[in-house]
Structures are given as structure tokens and as C-alpha cells.
C-alpha positions, 0 to 999 in steps of 0.5 A: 188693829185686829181684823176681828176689830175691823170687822167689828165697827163695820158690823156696828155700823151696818147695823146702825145704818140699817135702823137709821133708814128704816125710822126715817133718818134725820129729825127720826132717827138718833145718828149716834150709833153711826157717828160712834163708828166714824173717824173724825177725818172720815170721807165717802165717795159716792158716784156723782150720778146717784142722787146722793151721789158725791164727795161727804167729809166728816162726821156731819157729811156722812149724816148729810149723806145719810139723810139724802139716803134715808129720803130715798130709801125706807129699807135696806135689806142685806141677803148677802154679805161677804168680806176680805178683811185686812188689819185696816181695811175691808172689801165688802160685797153687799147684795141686798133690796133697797125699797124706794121711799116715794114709789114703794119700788124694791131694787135687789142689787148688788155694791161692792166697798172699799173700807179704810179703818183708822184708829178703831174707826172707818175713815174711808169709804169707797162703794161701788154700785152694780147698776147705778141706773138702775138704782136711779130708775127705781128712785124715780 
């Protein structure tokens, strides 16, 4: 596979998760714009300490995944993004503003990730937050 491919179903994807937040995620939003960018033996590895924090396999734990987020999260905004990209992987640093669902509070922050793509889709994911405490106080 291309880069130009690679970099391809992760921009779809970014993009698809970014309007899956802002309507509400499940039940408020369509997960198929997503679900088109996933391999079937997809995996993400969150960090346990965040409240959506752990291990989610498969197309349905990634829209699982994606509904805990949206519960959290109204918007995300991305300021930033820059990328290293290989023939099927990407390096991502992510900087933008989460704004909390229940308080309204905005979190400019930083994750990095590490993405596998697999057959023309994202088979890994592995994000690595600036400040995960910091992303748990603005929840609370």
C-alpha cells in the first residue's frame, strides 16, 4: 500500500470521528463513516487511567470506544496535526481542544499515536496522551 493510501483512510477517519463526536455519538450519530475505515481484526489501546481507558477490539469496541468518548466529549478540534508516514504505518502528533460534555470545560492538549494500517485499513492504534490527568480533571 501507498503512503498517499495510508495517509488517505486515516484523514477519513479523522474526519468521520470528528463529526461522530460533535452529534452525540451513539444512537446520534451514523458509526459508518468510521466502521469504513477499520479492519476487521482492528485493536486501540487506550491508557487505563482515562475513563475510556483500556483495550477495544473490533469494529464494535472501536464504536463502544467511540461512544464512552462521545459521552465525554462535545468537540474536538484538531489545531495541529503532523504526520511521519511509512507504507503501513503512521506516527501522528495531534494537538488540539477537547471540550467536556458535562462541564463545558476546554482542554488544549497534545496525543501522539501510533497507527497500523492493514489491507487499506487501520488495524492498530496506539495513542499516547500528553497529560492523561490532565484530561481526567477537565472531565470531572
Amino acid at each position: 500500500m501507498s503512503s498517499e493510501s495510508t495517509m488517505d483512510v486515516l484523514q477519513n477517519f479523522y474526519a468521520a470521528e470528528a463529526a461522530y463526536i460533535a452529534a452525540g455519538g451513539m444512537g446520534k450519530a451514523p458509526f459508518g463513516g468510521i466502521a469504513a475505515c477499520l479492519h476487521p481484526d482492528v485493536v486501540m489501546y487506550q491508557a487505563p487511567s482515562l475513563p475510556y481507558g483500556g483495550i477495544w477490539r473490533g469494529p464494535r469496541g472501536i464504536e463502544r470506544f467511540m461512544a464512552a468518548m462521545s459521552d465525554a466529549w462535545q468537540s474536538l478540534e484538531f489545531l495541529e496535526q503532523r504526520f511521519v508516514v511509512g507504507d503501513d504505518a503512521i506516527v501522528v502528533l495531534n494537538r488540539g481542544v477537547l471540550t467536556a460534555r458535562a462541564t463545558g470545560r476546554m482542554l488544549e492538549t497534545s496525543v501522539m499515536q501510533l497507527i497500523t494500517v492493514r489491507d487499506g485499513l487501520i488495524s492498530e492504534m496506539y495513542p499516547f496522551y500528553q497529560d492523561t490527568m490532565a484530561v481526567a480533571e477537565t472531565l470531572r
